[in-house]
PDB file of N, CA, C and O in Angstrom, chain B, residues numbered from 101:
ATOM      1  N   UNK B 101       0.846  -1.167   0.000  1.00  0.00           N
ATOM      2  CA  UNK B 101       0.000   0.000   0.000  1.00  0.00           C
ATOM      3  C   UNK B 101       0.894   1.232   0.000  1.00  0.00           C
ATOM      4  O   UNK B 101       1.429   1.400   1.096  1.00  0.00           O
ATOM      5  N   UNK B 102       1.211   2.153  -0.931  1.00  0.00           N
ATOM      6  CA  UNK B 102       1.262   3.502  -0.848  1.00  0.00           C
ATOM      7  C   UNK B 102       0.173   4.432  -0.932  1.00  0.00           C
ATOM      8  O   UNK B 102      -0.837   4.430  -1.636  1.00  0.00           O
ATOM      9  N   UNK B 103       0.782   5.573   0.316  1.00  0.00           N
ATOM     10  CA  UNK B 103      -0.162   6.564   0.218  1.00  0.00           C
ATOM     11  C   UNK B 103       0.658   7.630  -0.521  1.00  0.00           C
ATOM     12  O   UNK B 103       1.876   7.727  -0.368  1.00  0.00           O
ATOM     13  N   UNK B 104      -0.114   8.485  -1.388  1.00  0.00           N
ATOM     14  CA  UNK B 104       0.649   9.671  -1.927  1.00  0.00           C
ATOM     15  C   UNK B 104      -0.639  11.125  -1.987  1.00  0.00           C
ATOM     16  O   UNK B 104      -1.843  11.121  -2.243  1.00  0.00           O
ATOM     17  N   UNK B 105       0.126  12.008  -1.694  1.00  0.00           N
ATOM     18  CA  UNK B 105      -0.891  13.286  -1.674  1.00  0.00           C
ATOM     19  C   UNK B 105      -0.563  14.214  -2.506  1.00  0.00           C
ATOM     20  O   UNK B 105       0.586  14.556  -2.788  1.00  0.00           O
ATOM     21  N   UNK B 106      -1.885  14.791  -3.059  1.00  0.00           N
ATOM     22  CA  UNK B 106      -2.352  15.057  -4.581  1.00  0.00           C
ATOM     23  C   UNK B 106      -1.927  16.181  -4.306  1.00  0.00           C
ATOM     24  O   UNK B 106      -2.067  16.315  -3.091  1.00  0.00           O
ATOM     25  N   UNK B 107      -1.312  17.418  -4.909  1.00  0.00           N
ATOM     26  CA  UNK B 107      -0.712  18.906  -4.620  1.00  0.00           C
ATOM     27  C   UNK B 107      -1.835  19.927  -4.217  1.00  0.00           C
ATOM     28  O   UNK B 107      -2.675  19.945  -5.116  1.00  0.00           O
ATOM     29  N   UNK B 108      -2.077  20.570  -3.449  1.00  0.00           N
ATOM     30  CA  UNK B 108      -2.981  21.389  -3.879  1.00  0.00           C
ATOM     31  C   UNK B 108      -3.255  22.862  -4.729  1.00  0.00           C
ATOM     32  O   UNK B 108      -2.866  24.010  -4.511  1.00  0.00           O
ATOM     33  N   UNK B 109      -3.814  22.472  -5.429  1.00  0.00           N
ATOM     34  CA  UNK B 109      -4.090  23.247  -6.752  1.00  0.00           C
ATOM     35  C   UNK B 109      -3.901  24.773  -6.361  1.00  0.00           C
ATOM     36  O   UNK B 109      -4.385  25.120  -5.284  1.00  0.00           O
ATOM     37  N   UNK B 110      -3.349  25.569  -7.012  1.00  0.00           N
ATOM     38  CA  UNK B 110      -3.151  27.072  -6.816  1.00  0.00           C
ATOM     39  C   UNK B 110      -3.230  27.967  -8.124  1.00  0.00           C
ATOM     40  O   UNK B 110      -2.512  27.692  -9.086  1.00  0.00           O
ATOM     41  N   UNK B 111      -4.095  29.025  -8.152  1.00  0.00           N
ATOM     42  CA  UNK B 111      -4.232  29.784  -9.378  1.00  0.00           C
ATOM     43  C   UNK B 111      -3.741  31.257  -8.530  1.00  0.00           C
ATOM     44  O   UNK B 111      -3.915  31.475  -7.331  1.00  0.00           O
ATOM     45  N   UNK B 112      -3.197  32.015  -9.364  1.00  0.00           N
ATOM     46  CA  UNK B 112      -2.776  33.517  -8.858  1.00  0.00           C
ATOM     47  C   UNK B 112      -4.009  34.358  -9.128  1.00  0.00           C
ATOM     48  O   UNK B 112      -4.141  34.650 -10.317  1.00  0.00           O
ATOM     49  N   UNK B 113      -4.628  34.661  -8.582  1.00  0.00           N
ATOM     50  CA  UNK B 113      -5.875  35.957  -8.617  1.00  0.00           C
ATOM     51  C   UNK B 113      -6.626  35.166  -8.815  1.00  0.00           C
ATOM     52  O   UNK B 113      -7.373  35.957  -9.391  1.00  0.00           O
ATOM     53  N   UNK B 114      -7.345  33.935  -8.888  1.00  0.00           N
ATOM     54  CA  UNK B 114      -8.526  33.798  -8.895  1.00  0.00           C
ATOM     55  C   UNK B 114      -8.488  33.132  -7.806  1.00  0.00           C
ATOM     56  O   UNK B 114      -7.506  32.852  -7.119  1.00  0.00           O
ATOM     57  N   UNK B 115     -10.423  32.678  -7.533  1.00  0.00           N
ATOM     58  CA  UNK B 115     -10.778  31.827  -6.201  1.00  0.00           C
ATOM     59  C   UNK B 115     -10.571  30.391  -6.749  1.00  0.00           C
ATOM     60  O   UNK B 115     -10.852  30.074  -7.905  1.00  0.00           O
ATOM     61  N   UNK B 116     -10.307  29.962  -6.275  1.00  0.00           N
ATOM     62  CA  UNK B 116     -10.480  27.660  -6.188  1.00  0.00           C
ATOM     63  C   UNK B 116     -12.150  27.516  -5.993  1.00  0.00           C
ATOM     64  O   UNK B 116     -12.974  28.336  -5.589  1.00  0.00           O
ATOM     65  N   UNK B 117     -12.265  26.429  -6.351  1.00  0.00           N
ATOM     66  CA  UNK B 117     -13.372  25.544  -6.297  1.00  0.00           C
ATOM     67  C   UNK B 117     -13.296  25.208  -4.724  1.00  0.00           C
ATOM     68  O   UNK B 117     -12.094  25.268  -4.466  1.00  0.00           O
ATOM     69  N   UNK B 118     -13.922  24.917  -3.675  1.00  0.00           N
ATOM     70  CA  UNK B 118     -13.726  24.533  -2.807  1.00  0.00           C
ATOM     71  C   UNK B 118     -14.335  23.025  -2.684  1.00  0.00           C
ATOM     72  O   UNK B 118     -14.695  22.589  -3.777  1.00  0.00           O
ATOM     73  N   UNK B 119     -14.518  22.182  -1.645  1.00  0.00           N
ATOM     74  CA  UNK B 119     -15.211  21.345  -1.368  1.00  0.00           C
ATOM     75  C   UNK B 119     -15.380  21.169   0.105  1.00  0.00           C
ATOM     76  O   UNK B 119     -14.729  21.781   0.951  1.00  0.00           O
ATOM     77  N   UNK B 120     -16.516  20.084   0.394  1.00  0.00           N
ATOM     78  CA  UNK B 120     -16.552  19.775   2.083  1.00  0.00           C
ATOM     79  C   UNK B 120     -16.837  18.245   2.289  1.00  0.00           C
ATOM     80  O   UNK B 120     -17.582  17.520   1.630  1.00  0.00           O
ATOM     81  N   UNK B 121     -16.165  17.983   3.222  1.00  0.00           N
ATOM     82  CA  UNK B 121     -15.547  16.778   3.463  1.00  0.00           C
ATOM     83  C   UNK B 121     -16.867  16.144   4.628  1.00  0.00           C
ATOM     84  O   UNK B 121     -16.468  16.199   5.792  1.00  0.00           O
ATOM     85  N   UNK B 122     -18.119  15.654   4.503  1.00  0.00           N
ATOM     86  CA  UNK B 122     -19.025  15.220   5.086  1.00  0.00           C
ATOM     87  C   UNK B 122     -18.542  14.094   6.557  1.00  0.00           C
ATOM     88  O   UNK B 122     -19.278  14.236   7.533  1.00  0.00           O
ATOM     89  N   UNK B 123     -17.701  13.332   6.667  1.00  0.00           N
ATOM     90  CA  UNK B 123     -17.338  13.169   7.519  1.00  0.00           C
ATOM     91  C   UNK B 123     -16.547  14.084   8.930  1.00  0.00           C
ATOM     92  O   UNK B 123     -17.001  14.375  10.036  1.00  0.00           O
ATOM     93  N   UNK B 124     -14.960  14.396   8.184  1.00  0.00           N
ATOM     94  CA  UNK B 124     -14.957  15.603   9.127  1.00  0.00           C
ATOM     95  C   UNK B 124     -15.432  16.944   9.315  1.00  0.00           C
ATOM     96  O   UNK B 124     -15.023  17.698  10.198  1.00  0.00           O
ATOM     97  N   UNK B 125     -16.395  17.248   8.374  1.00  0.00           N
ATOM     98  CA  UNK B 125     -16.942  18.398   7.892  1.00  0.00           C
ATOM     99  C   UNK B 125     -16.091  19.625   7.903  1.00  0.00           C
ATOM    100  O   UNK B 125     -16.330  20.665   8.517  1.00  0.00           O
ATOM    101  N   UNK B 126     -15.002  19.346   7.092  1.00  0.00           N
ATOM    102  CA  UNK B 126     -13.919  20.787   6.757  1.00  0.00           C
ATOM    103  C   UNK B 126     -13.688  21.090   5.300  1.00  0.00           C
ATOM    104  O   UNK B 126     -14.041  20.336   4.393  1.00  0.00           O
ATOM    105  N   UNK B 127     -13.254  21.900   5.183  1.00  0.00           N
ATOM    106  CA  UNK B 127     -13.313  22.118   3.613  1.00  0.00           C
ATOM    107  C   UNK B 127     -11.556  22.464   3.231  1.00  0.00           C
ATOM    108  O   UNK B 127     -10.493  22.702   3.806  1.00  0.00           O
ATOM    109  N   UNK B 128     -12.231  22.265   1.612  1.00  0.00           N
ATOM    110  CA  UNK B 128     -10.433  21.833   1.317  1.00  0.00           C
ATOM    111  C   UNK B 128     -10.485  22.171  -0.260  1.00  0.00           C
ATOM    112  O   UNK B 128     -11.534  21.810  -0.794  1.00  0.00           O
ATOM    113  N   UNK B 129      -9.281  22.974  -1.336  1.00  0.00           N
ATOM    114  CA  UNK B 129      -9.531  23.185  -2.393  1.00  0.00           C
ATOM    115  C   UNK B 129     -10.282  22.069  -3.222  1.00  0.00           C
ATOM    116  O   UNK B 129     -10.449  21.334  -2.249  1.00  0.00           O
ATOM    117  N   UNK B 130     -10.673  21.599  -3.916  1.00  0.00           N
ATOM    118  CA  UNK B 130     -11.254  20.707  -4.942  1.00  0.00           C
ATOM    119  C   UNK B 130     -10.099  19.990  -5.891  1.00  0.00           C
ATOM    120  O   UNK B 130      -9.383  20.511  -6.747  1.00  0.00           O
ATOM    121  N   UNK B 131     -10.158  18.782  -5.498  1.00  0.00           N
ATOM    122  CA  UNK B 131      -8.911  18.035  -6.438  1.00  0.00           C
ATOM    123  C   UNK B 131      -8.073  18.011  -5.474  1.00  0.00           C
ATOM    124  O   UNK B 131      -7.116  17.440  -5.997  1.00  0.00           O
ATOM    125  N   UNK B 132      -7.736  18.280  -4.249  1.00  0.00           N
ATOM    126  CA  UNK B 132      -6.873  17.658  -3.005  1.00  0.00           C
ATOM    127  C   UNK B 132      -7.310  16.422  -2.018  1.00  0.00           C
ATOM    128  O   UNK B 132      -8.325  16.503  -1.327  1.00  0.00           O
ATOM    129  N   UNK B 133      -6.626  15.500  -2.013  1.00  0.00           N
ATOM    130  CA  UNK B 133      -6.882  14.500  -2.117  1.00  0.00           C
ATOM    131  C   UNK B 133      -5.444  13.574  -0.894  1.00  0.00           C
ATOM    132  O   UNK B 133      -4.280  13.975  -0.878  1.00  0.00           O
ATOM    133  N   UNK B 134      -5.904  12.463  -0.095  1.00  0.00           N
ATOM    134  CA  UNK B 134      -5.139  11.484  -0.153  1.00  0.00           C
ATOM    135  C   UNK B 134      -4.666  10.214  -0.817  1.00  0.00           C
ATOM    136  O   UNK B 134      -5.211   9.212  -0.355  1.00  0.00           O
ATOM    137  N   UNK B 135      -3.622   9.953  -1.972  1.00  0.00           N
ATOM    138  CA  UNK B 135      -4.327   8.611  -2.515  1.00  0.00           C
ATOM    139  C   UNK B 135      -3.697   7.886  -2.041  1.00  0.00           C
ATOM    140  O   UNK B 135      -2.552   8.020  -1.610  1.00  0.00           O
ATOM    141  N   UNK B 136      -4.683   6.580  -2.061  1.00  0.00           N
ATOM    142  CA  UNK B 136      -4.222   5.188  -1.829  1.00  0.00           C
ATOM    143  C   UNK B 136      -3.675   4.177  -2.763  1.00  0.00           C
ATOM    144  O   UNK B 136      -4.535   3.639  -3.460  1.00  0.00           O
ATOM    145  N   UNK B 137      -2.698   3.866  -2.912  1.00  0.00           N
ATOM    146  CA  UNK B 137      -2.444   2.844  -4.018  1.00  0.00           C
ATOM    147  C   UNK B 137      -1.955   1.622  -3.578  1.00  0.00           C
ATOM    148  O   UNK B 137      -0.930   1.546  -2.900  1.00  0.00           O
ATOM    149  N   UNK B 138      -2.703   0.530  -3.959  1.00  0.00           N
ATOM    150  CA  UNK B 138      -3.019  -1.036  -3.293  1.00  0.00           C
ATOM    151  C   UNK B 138      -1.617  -1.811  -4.763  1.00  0.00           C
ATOM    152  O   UNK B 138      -1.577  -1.483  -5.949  1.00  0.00           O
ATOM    153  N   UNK B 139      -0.936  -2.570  -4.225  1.00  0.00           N
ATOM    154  CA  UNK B 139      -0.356  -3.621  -5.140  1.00  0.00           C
ATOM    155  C   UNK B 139      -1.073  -4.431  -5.737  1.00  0.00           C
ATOM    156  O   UNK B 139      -2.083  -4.809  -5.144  1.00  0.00           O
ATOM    157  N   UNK B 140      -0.828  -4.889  -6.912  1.00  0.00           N
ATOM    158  CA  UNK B 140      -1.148  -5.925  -7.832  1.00  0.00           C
ATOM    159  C   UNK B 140      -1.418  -7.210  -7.004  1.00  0.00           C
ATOM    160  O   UNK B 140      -0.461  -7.633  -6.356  1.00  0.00           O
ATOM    161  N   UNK B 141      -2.389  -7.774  -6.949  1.00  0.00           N
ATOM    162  CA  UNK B 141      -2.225  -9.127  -6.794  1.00  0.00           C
ATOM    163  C   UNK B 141      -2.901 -10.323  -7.611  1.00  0.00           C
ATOM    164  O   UNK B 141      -3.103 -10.151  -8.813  1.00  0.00           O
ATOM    165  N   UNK B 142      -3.227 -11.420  -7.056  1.00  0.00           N
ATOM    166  CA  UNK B 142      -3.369 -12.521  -7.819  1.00  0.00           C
ATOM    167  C   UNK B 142      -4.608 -12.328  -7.981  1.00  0.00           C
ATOM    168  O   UNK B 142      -5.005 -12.771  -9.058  1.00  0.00           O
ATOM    169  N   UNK B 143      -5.785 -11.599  -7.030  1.00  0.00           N
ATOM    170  CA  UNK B 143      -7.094 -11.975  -7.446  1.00  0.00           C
ATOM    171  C   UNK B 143      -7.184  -9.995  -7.722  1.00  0.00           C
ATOM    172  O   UNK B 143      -8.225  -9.455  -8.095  1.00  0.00           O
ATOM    173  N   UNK B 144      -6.464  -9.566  -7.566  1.00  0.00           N
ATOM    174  CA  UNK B 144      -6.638  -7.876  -8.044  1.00  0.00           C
ATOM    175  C   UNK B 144      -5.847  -7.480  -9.065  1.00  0.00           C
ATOM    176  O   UNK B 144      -4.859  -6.865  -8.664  1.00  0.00           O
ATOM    177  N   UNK B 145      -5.905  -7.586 -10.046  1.00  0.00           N
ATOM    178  CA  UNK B 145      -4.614  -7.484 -11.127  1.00  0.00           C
ATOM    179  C   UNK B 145      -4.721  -6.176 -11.328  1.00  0.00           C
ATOM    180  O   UNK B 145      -4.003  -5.684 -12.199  1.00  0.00           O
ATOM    181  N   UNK B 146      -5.511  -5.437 -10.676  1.00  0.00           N
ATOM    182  CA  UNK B 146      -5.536  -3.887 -11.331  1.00  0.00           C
ATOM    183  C   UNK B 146      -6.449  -3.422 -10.011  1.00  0.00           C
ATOM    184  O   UNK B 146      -7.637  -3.547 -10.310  1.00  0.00           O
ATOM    185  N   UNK B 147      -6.329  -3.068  -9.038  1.00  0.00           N
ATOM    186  CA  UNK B 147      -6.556  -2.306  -8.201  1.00  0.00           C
ATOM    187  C   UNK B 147      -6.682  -1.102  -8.610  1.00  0.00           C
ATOM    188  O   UNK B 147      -5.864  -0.595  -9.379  1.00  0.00           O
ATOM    189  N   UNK B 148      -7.920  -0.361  -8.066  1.00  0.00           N
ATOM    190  CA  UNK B 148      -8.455   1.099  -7.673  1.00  0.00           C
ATOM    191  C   UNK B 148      -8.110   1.523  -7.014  1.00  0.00           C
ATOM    192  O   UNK B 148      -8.305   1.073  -5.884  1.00  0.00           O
ATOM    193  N   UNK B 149      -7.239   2.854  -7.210  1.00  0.00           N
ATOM    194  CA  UNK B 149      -6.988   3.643  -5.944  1.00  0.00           C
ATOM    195  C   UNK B 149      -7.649   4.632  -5.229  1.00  0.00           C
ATOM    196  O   UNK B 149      -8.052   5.677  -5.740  1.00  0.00           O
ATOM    197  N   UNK B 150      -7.801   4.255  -3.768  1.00  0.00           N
ATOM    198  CA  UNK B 150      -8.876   5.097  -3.064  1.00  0.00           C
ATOM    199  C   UNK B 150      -8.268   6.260  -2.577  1.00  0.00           C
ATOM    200  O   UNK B 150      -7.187   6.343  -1.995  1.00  0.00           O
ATOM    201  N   UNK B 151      -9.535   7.694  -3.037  1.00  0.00           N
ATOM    202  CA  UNK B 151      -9.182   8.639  -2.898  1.00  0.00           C
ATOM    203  C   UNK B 151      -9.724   8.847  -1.445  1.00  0.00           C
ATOM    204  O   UNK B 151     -10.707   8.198  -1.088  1.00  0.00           O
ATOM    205  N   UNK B 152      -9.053   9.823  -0.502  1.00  0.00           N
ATOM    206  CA  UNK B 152      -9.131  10.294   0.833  1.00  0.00           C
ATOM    207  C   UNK B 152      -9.335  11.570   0.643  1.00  0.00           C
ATOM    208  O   UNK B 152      -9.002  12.236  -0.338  1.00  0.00           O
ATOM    209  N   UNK B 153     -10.116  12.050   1.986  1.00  0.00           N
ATOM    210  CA  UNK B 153     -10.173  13.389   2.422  1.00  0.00           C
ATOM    211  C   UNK B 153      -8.389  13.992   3.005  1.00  0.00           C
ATOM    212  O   UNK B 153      -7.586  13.440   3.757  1.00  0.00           O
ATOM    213  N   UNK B 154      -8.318  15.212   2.315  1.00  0.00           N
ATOM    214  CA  UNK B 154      -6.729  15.626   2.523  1.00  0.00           C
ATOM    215  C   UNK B 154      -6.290  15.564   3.694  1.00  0.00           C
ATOM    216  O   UNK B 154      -5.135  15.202   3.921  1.00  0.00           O
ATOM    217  N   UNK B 155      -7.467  16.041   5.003  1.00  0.00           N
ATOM    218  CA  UNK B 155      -6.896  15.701   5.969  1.00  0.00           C
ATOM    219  C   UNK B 155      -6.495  14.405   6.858  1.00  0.00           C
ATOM    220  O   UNK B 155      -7.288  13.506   7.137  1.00  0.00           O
ATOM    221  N   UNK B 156      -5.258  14.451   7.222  1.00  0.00           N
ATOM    222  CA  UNK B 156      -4.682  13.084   7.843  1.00  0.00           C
ATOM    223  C   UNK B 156      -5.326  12.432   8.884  1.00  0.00           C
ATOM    224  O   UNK B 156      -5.319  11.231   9.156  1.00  0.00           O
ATOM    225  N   UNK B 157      -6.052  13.636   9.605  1.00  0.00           N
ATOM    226  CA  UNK B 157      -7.070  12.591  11.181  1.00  0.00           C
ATOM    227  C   UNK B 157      -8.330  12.019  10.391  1.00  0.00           C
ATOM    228  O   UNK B 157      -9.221  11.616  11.138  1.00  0.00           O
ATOM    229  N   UNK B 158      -8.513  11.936   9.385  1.00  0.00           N
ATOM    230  CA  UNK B 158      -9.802  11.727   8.419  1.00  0.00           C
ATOM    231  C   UNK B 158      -9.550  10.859   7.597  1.00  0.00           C
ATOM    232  O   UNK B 158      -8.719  11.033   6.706  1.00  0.00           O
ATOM    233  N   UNK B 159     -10.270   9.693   7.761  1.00  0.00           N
ATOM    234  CA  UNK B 159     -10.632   8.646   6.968  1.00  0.00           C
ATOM    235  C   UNK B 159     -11.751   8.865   5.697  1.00  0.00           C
ATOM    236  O   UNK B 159     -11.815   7.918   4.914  1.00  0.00           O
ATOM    237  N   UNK B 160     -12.455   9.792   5.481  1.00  0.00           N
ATOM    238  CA  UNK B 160     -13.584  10.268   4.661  1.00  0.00           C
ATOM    239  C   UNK B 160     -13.364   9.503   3.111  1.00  0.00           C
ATOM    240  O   UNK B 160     -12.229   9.649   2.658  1.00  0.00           O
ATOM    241  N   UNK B 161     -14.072   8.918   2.485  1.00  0.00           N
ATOM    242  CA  UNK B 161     -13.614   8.763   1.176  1.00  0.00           C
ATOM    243  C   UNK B 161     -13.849   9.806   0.336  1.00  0.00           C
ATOM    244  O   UNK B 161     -14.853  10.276   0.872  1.00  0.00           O
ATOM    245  N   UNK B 162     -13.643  10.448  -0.539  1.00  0.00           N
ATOM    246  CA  UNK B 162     -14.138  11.303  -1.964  1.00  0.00           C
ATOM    247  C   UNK B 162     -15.309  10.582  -2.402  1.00  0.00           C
ATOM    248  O   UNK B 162     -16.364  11.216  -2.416  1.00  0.00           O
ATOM    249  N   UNK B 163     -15.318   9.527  -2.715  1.00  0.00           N
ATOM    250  CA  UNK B 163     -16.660   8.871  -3.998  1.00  0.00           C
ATOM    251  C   UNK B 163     -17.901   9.293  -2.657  1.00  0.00           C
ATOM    252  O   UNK B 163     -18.929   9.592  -3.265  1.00  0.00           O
ATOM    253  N   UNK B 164     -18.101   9.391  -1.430  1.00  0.00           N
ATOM    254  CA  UNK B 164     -18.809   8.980  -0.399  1.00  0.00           C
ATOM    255  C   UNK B 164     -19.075  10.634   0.355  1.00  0.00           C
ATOM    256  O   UNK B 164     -20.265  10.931   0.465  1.00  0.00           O
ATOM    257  N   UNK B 165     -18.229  11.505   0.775  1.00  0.00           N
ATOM    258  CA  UNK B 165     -18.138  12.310   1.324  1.00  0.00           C
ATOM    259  C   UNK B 165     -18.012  13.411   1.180  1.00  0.00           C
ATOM    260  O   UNK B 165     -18.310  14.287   1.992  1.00  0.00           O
ATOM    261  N   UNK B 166     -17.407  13.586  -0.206  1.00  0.00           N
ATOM    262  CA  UNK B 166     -17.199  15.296  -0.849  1.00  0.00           C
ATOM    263  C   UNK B 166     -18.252  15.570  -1.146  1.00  0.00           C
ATOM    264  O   UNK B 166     -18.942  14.672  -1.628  1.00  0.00           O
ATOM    265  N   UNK B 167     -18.719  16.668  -1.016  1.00  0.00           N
ATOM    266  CA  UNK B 167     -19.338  18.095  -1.457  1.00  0.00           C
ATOM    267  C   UNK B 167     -18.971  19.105  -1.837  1.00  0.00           C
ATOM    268  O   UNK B 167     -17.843  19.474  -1.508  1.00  0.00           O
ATOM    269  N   UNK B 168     -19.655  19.787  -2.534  1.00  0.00           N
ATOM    270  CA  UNK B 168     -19.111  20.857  -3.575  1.00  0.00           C
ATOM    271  C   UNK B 168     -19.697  21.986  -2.270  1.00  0.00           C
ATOM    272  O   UNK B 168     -20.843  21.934  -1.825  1.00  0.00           O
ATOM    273  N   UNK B 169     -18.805  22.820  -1.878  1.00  0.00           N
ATOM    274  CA  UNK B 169     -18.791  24.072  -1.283  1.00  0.00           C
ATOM    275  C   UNK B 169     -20.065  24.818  -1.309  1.00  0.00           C
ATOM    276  O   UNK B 169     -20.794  25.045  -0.344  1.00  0.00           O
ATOM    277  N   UNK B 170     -20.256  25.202  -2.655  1.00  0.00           N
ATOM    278  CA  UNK B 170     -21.734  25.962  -3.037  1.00  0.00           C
ATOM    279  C   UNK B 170     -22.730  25.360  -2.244  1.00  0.00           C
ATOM    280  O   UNK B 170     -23.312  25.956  -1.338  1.00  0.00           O
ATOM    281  N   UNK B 171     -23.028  23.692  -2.705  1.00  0.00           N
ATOM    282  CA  UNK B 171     -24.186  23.343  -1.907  1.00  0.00           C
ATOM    283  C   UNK B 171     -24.421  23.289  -0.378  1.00  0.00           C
ATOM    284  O   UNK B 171     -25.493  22.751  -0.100  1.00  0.00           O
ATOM    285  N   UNK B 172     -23.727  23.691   0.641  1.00  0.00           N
ATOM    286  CA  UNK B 172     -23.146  23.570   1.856  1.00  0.00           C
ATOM    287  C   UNK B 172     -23.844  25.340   2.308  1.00  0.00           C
ATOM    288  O   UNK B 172     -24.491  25.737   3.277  1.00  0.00           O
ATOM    289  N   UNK B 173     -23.337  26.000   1.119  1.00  0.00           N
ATOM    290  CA  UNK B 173     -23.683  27.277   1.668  1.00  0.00           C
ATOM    291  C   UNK B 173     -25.217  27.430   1.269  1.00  0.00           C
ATOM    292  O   UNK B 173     -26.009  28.040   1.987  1.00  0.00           O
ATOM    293  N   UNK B 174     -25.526  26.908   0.229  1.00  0.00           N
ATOM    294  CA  UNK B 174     -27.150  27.067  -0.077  1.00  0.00           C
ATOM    295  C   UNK B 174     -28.335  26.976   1.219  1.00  0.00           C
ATOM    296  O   UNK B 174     -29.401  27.556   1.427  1.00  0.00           O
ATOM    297  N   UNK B 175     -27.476  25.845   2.014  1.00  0.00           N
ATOM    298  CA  UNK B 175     -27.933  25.670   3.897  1.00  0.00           C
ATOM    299  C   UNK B 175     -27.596  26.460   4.536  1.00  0.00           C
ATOM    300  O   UNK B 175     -28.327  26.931   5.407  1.00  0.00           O
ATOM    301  N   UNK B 176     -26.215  26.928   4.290  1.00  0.00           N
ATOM    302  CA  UNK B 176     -25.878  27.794   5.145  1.00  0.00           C
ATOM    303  C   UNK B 176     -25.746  29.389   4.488  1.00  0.00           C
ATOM    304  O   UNK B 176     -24.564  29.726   4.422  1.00  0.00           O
ATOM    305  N   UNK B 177     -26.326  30.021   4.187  1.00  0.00           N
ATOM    306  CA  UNK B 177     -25.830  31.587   3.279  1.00  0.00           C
ATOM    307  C   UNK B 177     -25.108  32.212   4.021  1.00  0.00           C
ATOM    308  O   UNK B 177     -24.289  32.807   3.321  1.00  0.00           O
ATOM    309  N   UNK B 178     -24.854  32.541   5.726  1.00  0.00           N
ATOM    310  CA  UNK B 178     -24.097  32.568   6.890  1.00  0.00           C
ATOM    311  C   UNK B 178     -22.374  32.576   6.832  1.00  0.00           C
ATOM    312  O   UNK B 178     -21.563  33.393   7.268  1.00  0.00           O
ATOM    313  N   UNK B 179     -22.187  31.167   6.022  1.00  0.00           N
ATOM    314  CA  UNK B 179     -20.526  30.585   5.349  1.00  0.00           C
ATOM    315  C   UNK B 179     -20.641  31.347   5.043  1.00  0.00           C
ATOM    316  O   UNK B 179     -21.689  31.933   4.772  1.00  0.00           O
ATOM    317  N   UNK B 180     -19.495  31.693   4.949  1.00  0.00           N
ATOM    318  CA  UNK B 180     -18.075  32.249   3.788  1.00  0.00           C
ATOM    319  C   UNK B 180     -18.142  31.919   2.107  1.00  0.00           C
ATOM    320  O   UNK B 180     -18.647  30.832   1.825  1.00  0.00           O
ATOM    321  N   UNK B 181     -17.775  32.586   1.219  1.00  0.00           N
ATOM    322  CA  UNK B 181     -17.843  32.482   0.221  1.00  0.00           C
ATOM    323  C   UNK B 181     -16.790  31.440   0.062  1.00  0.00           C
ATOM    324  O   UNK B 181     -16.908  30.401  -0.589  1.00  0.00           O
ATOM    325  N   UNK B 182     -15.516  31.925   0.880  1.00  0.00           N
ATOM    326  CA  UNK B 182     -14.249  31.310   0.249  1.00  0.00           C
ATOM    327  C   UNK B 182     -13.855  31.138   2.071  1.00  0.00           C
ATOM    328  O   UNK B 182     -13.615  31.948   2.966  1.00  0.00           O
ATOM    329  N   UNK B 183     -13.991  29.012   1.956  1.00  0.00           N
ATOM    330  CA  UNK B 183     -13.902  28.827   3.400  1.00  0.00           C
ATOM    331  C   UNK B 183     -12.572  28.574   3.981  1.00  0.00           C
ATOM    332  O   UNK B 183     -11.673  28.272   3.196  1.00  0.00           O
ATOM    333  N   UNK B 184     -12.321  28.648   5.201  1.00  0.00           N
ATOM    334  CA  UNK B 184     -10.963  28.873   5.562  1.00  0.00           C
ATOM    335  C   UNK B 184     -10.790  27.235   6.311  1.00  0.00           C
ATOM    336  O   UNK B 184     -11.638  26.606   6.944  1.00  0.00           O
ATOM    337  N   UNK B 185      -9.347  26.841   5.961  1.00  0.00           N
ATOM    338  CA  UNK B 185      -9.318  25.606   5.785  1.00  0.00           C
ATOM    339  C   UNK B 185      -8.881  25.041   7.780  1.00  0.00           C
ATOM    340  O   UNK B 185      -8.479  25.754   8.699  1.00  0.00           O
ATOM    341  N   UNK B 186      -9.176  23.632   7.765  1.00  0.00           N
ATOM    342  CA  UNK B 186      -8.844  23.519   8.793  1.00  0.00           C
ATOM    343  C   UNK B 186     -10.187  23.903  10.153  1.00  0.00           C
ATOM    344  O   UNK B 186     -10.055  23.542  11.323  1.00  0.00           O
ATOM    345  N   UNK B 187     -11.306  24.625   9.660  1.00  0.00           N
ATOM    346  CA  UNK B 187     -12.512  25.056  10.352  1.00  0.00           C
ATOM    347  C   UNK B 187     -13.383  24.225   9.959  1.00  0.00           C
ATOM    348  O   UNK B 187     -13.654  23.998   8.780  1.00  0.00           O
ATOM    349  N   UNK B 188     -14.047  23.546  11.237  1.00  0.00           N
ATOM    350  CA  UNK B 188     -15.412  22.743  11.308  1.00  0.00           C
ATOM    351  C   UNK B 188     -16.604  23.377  10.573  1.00  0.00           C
ATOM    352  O   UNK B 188     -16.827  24.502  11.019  1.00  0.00           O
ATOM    353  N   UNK B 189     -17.288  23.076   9.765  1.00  0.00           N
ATOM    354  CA  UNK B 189     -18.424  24.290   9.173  1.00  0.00           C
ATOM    355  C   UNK B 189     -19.247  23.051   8.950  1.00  0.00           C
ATOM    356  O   UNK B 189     -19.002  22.257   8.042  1.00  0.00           O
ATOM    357  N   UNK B 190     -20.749  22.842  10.262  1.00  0.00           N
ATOM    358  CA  UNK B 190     -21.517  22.089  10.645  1.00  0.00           C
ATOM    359  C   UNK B 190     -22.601  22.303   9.561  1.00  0.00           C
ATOM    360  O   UNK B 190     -23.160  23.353   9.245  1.00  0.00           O
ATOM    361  N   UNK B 191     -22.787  20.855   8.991  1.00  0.00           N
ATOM    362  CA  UNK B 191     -23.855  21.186   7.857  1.00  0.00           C
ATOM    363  C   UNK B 191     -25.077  20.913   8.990  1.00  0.00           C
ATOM    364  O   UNK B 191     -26.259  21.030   8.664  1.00  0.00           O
TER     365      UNK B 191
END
């Protein structure tokens, strides 16, 4: 098993996409990621690698747990446009 972590994405003057992580409920640019990569074996000849929530105390999967930022605030209009990372933001 290797784990490897996805860069997080940076544009100069514009905003990021954000997302929110339904398990630990924090938010994190969009396309940051933990991945998992499983070895080849005899009955897996091609393993899927599972994507993680960026943060390390968080088990969250991506296919299961991400949310797109926008919809988070549609509940909440309160949020932040552009959320600050590392902050609990209770759906």
């Amino acid at each position: 098993m290797e784990i490897l972590t996805r860069p997080t994405a940076s544009l100069d003057g514009l905003r990021l996409p954000w997302s929110w992580c339904g398990r630990c409920q924090r938010t994190y640019p969009t396309g940051a990621c933990r991945m998992v990569r499983f070895r080849a074996d005899a009955l897996h000849p091609h393993p899927a690698p599972l994507e993680l929530c960026p943060y390390h105390d968080c088990s969250g999967s991506m296919a299961h747990y991400q949310w797109p930022w926008a919809n988070i605030r549609l509940q909440h209009p309160e949020y932040p446009v552009t959320p600050s990372q590392g902050i609990v933001y209770v759906r």
